[in-house]
C-alpha positions as CSV (number, residue, x, y, z in Angstrom):
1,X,-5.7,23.9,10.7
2,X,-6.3,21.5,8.2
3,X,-5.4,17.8,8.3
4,X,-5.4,15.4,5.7
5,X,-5.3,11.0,6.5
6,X,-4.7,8.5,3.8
7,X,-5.6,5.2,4.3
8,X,-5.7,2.2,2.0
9,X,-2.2,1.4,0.6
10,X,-0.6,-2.4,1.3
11,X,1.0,-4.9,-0.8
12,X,-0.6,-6.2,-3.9
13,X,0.3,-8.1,-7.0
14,X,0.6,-7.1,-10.8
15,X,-2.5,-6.9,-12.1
16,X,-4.2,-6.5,-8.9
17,X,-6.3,-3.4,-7.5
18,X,-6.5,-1.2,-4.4
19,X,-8.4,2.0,-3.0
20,X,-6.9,5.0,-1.3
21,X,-8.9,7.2,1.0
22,X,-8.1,10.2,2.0
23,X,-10.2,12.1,4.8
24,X,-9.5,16.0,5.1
25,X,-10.7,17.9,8.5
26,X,-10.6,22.1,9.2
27,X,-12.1,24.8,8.0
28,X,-11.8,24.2,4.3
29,X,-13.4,26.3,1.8
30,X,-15.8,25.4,-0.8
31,X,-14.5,25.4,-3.7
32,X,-10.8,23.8,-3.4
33,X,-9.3,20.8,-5.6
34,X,-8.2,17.6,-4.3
35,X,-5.7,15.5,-5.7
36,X,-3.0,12.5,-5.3
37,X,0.1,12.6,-6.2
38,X,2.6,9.8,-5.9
39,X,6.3,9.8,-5.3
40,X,8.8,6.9,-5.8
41,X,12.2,6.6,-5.1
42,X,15.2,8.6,-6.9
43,X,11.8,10.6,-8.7
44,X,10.2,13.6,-8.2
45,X,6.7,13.8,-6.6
46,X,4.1,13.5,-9.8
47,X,0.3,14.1,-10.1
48,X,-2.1,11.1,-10.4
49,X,-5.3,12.6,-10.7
50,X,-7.5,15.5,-9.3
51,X,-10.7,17.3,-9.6
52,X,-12.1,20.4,-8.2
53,X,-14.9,20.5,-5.7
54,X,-17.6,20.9,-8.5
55,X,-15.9,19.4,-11.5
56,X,-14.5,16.1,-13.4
57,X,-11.2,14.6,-12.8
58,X,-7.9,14.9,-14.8
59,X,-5.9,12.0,-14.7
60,X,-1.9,11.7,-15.9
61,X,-1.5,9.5,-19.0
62,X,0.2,6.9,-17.2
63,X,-2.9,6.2,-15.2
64,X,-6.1,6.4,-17.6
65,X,-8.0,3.9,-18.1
66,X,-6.8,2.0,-15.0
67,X,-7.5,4.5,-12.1
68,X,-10.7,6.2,-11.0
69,X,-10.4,9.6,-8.6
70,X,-13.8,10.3,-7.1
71,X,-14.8,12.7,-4.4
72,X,-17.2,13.5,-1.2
73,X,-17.8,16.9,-1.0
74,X,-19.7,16.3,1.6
75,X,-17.4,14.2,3.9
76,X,-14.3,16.0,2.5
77,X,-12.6,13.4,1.1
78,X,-11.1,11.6,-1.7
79,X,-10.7,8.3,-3.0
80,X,-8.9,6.8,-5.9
81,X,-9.4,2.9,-7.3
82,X,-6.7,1.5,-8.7
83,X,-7.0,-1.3,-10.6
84,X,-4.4,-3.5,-13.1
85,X,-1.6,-2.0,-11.1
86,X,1.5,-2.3,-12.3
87,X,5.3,-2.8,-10.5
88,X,5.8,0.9,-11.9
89,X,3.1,2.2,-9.6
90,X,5.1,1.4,-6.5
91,X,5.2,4.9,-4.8
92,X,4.4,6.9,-2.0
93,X,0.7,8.2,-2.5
94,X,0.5,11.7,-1.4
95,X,-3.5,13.2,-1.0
96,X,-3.4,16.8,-1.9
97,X,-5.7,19.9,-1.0
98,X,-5.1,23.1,-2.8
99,X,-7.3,26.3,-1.4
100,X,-6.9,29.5,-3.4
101,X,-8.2,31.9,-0.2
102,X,-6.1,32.0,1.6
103,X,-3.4,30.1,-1.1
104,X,-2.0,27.0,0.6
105,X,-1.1,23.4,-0.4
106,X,-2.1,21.1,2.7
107,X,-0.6,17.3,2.2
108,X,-0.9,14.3,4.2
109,X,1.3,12.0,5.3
110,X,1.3,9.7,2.6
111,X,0.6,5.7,2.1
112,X,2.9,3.2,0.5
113,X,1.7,1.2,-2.5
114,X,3.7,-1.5,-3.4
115,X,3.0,-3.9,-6.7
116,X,5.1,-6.8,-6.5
117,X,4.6,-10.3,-6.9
């Protein structure tokens, strides 16, 4: 069974900057993409950025230039710095594992951001 634990989200003010973590346990094959997603309320979940286990990250429009995905292969985990946050950020940030053998979506429980001042 995989498991995936986000840590990292809080209360911050425009302009200011926070990093997720996100730790993923199991039997989890090599070659998988991680990813956040974020979901606020009244909108439908959206990516933030991802990468595969071997390649660069893709990041939405609304986020380049301002957030950085990185990843552990090692560790299993993921992490994305978030910096000049904005009140439009406010969400719930989702981490992500997709594994195409056998094909499943894990998520975790997900970590409120809030950018307010």
């Amino acid at each position: 069974q995989v498991q995936l634990v986000e840590s990292g989200g809080g209360l911050v003010q425009p302009g200011g900057s926070l990093r997720l973590s996100c730790a993923a346990s199991g039997s989890i094959p090599s070659f998988n993409i991680m990813g956040w997603y974020r979901q606020a309320p009244g909108k439908q979940r959206e990516l933030v950025a991802s990468a595969t286990s071997g390649g660069s990250p893709n990041y939405a429009d609304f986020v380049k230039g301002r957030f950085t995905f990185s990843r552990d292969n090692a560790k299993n985990s993921a992490y994305l710095q978030m910096n000049s946050l904005k009140p439009e950020d406010t969400a719930i940030y989702y981490c992500n594992l997709f594994v195409s053998v056998p094909l499943n979506h894990y998520w975790g429980q997900g970590t409120q951001v809030t950018v307010s001042s």
